[in-house]
PLY file of the C-alpha trace (Angstrom):
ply
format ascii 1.0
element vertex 327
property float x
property float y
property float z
element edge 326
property int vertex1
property int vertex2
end_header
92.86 123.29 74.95
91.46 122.47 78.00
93.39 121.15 81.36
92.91 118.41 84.08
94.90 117.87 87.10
96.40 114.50 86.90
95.33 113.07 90.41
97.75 113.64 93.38
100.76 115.05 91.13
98.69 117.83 90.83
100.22 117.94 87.22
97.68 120.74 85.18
97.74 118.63 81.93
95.68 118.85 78.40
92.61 116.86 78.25
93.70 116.04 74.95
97.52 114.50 74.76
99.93 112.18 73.15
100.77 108.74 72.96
103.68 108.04 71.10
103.20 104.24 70.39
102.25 105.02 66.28
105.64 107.04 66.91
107.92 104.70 67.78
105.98 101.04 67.99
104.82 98.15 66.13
102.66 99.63 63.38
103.84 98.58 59.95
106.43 101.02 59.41
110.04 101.41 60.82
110.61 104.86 63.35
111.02 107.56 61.09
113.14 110.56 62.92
111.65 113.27 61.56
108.10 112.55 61.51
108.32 111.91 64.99
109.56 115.02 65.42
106.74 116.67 63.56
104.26 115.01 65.20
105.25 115.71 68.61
106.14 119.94 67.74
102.60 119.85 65.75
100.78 118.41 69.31
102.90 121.02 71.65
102.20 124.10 69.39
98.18 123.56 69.40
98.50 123.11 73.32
99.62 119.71 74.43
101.73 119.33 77.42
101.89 116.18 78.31
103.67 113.16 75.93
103.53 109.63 77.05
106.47 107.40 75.45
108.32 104.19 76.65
111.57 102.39 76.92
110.20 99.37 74.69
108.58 101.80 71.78
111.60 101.52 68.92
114.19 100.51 71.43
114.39 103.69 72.91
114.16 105.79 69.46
110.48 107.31 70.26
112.26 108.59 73.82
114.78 110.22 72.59
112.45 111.74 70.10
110.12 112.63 72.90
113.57 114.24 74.75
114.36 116.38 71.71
111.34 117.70 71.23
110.65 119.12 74.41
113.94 120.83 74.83
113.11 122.97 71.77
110.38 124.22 73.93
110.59 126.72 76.83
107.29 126.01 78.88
106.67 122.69 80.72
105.84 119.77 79.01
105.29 116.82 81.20
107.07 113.35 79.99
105.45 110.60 80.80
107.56 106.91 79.99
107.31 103.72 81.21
109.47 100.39 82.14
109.53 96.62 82.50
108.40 95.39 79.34
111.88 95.71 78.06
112.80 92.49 80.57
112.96 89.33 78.97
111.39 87.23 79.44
108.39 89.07 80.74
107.82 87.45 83.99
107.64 88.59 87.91
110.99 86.72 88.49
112.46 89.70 85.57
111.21 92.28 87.78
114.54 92.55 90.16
115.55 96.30 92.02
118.58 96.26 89.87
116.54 95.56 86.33
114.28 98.75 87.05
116.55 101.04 88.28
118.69 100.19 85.12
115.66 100.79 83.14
114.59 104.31 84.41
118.54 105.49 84.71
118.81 104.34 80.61
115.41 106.00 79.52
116.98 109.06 81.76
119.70 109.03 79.71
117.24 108.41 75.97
115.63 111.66 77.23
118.13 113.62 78.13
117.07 114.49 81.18
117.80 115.12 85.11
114.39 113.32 86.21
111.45 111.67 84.80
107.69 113.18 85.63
106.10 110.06 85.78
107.50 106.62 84.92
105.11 103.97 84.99
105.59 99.87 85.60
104.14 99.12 81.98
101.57 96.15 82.30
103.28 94.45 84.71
103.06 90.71 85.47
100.02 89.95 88.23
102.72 88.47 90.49
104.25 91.67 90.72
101.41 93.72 91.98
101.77 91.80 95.23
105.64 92.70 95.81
105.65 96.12 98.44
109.47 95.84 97.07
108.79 96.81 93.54
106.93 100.22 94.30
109.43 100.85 97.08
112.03 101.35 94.78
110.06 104.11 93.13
110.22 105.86 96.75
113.83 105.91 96.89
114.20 106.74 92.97
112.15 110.07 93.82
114.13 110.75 96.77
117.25 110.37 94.75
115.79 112.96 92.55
115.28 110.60 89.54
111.70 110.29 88.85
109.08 113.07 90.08
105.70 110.40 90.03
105.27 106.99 90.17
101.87 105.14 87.74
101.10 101.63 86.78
100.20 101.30 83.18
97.43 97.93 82.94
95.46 95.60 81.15
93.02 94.67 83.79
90.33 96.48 85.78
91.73 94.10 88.80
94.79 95.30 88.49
94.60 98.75 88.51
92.62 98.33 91.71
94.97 96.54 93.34
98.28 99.00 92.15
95.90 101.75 93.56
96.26 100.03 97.46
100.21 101.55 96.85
100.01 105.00 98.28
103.01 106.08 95.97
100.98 105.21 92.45
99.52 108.46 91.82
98.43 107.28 87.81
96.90 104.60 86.43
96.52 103.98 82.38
93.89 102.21 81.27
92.51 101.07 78.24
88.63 103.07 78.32
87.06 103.63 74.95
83.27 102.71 73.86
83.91 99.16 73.04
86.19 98.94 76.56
83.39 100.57 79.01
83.78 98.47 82.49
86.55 100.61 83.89
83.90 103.49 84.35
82.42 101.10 86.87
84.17 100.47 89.91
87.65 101.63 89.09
86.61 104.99 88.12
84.48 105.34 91.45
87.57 104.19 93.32
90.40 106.13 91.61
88.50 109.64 92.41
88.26 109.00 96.30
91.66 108.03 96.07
93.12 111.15 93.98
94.53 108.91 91.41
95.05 110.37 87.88
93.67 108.39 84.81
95.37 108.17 81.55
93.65 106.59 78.77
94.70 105.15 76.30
93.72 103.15 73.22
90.37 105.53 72.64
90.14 104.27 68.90
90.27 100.53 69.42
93.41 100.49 67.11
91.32 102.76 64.46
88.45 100.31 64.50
86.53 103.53 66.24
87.10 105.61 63.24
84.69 104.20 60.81
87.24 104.21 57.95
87.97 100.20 58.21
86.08 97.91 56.43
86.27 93.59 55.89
88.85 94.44 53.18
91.39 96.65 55.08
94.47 94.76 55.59
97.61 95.70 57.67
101.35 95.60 57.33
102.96 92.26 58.71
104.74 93.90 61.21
101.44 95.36 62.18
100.18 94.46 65.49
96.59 94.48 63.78
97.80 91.79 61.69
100.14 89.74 63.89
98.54 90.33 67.65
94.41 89.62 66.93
94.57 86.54 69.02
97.61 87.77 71.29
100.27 86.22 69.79
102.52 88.72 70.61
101.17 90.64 73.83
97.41 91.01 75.54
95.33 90.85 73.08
92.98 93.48 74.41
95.98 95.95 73.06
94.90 95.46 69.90
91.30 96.38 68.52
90.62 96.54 72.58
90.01 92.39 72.10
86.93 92.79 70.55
86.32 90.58 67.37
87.21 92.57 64.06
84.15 91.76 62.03
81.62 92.37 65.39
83.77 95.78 65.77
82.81 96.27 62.49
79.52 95.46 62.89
78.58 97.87 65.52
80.53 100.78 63.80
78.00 100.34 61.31
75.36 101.04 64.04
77.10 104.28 65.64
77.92 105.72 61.89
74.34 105.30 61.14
72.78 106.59 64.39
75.70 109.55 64.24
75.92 109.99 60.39
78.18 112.80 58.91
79.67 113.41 62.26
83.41 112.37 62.67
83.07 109.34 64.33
86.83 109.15 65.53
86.53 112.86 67.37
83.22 111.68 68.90
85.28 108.15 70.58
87.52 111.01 71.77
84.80 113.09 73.00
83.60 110.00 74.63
85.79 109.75 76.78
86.88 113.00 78.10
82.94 112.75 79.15
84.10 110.98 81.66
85.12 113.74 84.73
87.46 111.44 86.43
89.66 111.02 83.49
92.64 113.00 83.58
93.90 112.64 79.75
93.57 110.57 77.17
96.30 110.12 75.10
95.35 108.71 71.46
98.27 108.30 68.78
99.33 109.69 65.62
101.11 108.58 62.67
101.28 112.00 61.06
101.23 115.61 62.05
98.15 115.95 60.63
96.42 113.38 62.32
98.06 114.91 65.62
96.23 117.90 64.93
93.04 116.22 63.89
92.66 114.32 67.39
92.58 117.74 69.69
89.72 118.85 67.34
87.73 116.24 69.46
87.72 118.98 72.08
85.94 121.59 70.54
83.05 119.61 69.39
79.89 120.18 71.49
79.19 117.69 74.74
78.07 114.22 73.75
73.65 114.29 74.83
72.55 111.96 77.49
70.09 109.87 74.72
73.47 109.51 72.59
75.80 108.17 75.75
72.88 105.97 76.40
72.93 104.60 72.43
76.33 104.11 72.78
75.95 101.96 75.97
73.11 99.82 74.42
75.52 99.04 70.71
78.18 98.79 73.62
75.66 95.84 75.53
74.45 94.13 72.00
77.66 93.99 70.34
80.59 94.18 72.22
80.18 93.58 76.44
79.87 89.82 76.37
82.93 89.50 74.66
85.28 92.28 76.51
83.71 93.37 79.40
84.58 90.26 82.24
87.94 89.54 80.35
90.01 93.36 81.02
0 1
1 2
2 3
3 4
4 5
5 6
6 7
7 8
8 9
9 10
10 11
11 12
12 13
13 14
14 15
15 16
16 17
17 18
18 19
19 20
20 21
21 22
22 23
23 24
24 25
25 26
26 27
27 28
28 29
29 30
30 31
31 32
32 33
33 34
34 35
35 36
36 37
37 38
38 39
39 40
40 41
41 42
42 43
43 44
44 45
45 46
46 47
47 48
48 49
49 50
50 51
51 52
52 53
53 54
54 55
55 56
56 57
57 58
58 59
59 60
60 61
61 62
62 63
63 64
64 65
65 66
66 67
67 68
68 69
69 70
70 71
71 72
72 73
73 74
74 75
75 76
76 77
77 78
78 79
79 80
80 81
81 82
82 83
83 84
84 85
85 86
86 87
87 88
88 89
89 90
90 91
91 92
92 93
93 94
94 95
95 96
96 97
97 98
98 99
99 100
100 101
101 102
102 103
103 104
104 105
105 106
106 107
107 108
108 109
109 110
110 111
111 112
112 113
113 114
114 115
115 116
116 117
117 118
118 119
119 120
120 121
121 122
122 123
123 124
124 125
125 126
126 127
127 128
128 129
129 130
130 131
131 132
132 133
133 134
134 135
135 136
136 137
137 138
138 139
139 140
140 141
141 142
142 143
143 144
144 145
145 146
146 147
147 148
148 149
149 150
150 151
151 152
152 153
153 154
154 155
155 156
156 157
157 158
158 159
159 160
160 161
161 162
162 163
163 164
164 165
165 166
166 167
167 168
168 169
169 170
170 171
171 172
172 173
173 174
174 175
175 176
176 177
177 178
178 179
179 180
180 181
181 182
182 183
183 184
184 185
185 186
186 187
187 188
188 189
189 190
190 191
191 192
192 193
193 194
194 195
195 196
196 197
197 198
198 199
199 200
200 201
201 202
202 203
203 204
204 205
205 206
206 207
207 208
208 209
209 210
210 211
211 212
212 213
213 214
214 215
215 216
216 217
217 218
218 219
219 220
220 221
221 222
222 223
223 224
224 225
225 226
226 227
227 228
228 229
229 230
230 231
231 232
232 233
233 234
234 235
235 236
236 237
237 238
238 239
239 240
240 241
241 242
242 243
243 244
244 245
245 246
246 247
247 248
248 249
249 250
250 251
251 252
252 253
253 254
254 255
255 256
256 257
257 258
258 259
259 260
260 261
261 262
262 263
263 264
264 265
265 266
266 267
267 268
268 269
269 270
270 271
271 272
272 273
273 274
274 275
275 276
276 277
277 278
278 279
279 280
280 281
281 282
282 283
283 284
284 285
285 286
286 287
287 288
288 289
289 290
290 291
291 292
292 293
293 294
294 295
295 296
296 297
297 298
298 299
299 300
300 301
301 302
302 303
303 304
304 305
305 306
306 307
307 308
308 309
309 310
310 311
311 312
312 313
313 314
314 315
315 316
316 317
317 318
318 319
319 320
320 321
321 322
322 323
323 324
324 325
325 326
C-alpha cells in the first residue's frame, strides 16, 4: 500500500481506501452486520487506514460498524464521517448550530468514540456555503475536542471552490473518475496551492466503469441505479456520475476494446490515483472480496501518456457534453 498526506491534516493515509456507502446505503440490499464487518477487517488487514462512513448511510448502522471495526485494531485508522443530510428537509434553513452539533455528538456516540478525524458537511445546500456561521461551529467543535478536521463533501466543481475560501476546510470529496474529468481542471490546480486534501469518490460511475454491465443488467428497486437515474431521489450525478446509461455503455465498449483483457475497473482506479493532487480515493465494496480486489488497482503498472490521452478523447466524444458544465 502506498500513502498520501491528506492536505493540511497532515493525515499519512492509503492511496487506496474505503467508502462505506455499498456498506451501509441504498444499494438493493438491507445492512447486513457482519459483512460489514468483513469488509471493513478485509480493507484494514491488506493496509487501509482510512474509512469514510456517514450519519445518513443505514441510519447510523454503517458507523457503528465503522466504530467496531477499528477498535479491534491497535494502529491508527483514520474515520472519516459526515453530517447534514440527515436534516429534513434538506434545505439551508435545516442547517441551524444546534442541528449539527447534534449530528456530530450522535455519530460520536454511533462510533464510539472521544473525537471524530474528519467530519465533513455532506453536499450541503449552495445557500450554506455562504454562511461564515456554519464552518465556525466546526472551530469551536475542535476546540472542544470533538472533531480533529473539518471537509466539505460536494457535488459541484463551484462548490468545492468556494468551501475551499474557509481556512478551517482542510478536505474536499469530490466525485473524479474518467467519465467525471473537469475537477482536474481548476479545482485540482487550486486545492494544491491551498494544501487541501482530495477524497474521491465514486471512481466506478456506480460500476458502469467496470465493464461487467450491459443493456440487460437491471437493479434492485431500492437501488439507487434503478430509482435515482434522473435524480429522483438525490443529485443525480451520484448515480452513474449523471452520465446517460446506454452512452456510458457505449464508451465502455470503446475503453474495453482499446484496453482488452486488462481489468477495466482497477485501471478507473489507477486512473485516478494518476492524479498527484489526490489524496485517496475511496471506492466501495459490497463484499470482502471485492474490498480486496479494489487495492489491487495499486500494484498495476502507471497508466502511459498515449492511454490517459485515449481516455480523454472517449471522455470528449462520449461523455463531456453531457457532464462536464453540469458538476
Amino acid at each position: 500500500m502506498i500513502y498520501r498526506t491528506l492536505g493540511k491534516t497532515n493525515y499519512n493515509i492509503s492511496e487506496i481506501s474505503l467508502g462505506t456507502w455499498q456498506v451501509g446505503g441504498k444499494w438493493g440490499s438491507s445492512f447486513d452486520p457482519d459483512n460489514a464487518e468483513n469488509i471493513l477487517k478485509t480493507a484494514i488487514e491488506n493496509g487501509v487506514n482510512f474509512i469514510d462512513t456517514a450519519d445518513v448511510y443505514s441510519d447510523g448502522l454503517s458507523e457503528k460498524a465503522v466504530g467496531k471495526a477499528v477498535k479491534s485494531y491497535n494502529q491508527k485508522i483514520y474515520i472519516a464521517t459526515k453530517c447534514g443530510r440527515k436534516l429534513h428537509p434538506h434545505t439551508d434553513a435545516s442547517y441551524t448550530l444546534t442541528a449539527l452539533r447534534k449530528s456530530v455528538e450522535d455519530s460520536l456516540q454511533n462510533i464510539g468514540v472521544d473525537h471524530i478525524d474528519l467530519i465533513q458537511l455532506h453536499c450541503p445546500p449552495w445557500e450554506t456555503y455562504y454562511r461564515p456561521e456554519v464552518f465556525d461551529l466546526f472551530d469551536k467543535l475542535k476546540t472542544e475536542g470533538k472533531i480533529s478536521a473539518l471537509g466539505v463533501s460536494v457535488e459541484k466543481v463551484e462548490q468545492a471552490i468556494k468551501a475551499m475560501e474557509y481556512d478551517n476546510v482542510t478536505t474536499i470529496q469530490i466525485i473524479f473518475n474518467m467519465f467525471r474529468q473537469r475537477p482536474s481542471e481548476l479545482f485540482f490546480k487550486l486545492a494544491k496551492e491551498k494544501n487541501v486534501g482530495i477524497i474521491v469518490r465514486v471512481p466506478l460511475a456506480s460500476g458502469l466503469l467496470t465493464g461487467t454491465f450491459s443493456a440487460d443488467t437491471t437493479f434492485g428497486a431500492d437501488d439507487h441505479r434503478t430509482f435515482n437515474r434522473d435524480g429522483a431521489g438525490f443529485d443525480k450525478g451520484e448515480t452513474f456520475s449523471g452520465v446517460n446509461y446506454n452512452k456510458g455503455l457505449e464508451a465502455v465498449r470503446i475503453l474495453r476494446g482499446h484496453f482488452g483483457d486488462n481489468n477495466l475497473a482497477l485501471l478507473a482506479i489507477k486512473w485516478v490515483l494518476m492524479y498527484d493532487e489526490v489524496s485517496c480515493v475511496i471506492p466501495g465494496a459490497s463484499s470482502p472480496t471485492q474490498a480486496q480486489n479494489n487495492l489491487l488497482a495499486g500494484e498495476i503498472p502507471q497508466i502511459s501518456e498515449s492511454d490517459m490521452s485515449f481516455i480523454r478523447s472517449v471522455y470528449e466524444q462520449y461523455i463531456k457534453a453531457d457532464v462536464h458544465q453540469i458538476w
